[in-house]
C-alpha positions, -999 to 999 in steps of 0.1 A, spaced: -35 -98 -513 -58 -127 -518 -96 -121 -518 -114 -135 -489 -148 -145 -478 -155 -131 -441 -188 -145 -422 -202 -116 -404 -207 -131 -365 -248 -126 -362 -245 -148 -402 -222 -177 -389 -247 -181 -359 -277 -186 -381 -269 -192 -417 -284 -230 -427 -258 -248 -442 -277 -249 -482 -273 -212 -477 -239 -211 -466 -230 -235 -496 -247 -213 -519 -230 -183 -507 -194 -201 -513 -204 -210 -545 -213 -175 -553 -180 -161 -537 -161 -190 -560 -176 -192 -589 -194 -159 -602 -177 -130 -618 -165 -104 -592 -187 -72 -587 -198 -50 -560 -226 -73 -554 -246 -98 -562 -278 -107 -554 -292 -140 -543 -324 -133 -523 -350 -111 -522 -378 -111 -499 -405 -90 -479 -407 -98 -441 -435 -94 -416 -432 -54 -410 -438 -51 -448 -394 -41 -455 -381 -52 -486 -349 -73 -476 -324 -79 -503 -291 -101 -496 -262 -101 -514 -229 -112 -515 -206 -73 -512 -171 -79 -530 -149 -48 -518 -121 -56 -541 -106 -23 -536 -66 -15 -508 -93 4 -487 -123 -2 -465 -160 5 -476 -176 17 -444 -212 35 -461 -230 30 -493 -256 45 -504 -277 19 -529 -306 14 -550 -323 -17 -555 -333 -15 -594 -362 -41 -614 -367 -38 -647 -340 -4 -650 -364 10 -625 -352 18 -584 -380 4 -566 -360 11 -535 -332 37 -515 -311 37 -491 -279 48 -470 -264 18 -456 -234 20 -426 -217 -13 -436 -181 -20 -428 -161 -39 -455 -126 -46 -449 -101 -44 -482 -100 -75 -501 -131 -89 -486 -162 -104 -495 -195 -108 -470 -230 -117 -470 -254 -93 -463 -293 -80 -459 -297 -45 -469 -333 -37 -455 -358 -15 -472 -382 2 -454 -398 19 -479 -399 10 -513 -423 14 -550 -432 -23 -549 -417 -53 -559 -428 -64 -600 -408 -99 -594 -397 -109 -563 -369 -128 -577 -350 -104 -601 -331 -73 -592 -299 -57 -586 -283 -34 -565 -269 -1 -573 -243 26 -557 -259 56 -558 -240 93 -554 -262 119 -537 -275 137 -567 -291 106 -579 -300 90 -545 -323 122 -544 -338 114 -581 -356 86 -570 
């Protein structure tokens, strides 16, 4: 089974068409992982949103994750996100943040599965 690159319905209706490109390219041309970053931002109720592109590459569906977004080896940010990925499927999508230790560049970052015991560690 082929991987393949599934537009969420609420991101085909509002997606701009650089971003959409950029997205493809991502899905195309980048080395497959878990996911990959491409924007990171702070919106107007002060949450840290971070998309990404989410590469389940795995026979089964993710449905929850719980992640850390990590700057400089350090998680700025937690979270327990109920996201549905089918197998073989990649999707864009904004993980949002409501509280987090700060941004230290708003461009850089990653995202990180956490298990409990570590989720609690930070």
């Amino acid at each position: 089974m082929e991987q393949t690159l599934y537009w969420h319905p609420a991101w085909e209706k509002t997606i701009s068409i650089e971003d959409r490109k950029h997205v493809e390219k991502l899905f195309t041309c980048t080395p497959r992982k878990p996911y990959t970053v491409f924007r990171v931002a702070i919106n107007h109720k002060g949450e840290l949103l971070v998309s990404a592109l989410i590469q389940n590459e795995d026979q089964t569906p993710w449905i929850r994750q719980m992640l850390a977004f990590v700057q400089d080896s350090k998680p700025i940010a937690k979270g327990h996100f109920h996201v549905h990925v089918l197998p073989k499927t990649s999707m864009a999508w904004t993980f949002i943040f409501s509280d987090y230790g700060g941004l230290t560049k708003s461009d850089s970052g990653h995202l990180q599965e956490m298990t409990v015991g570590t989720l609690d560690l930070l």
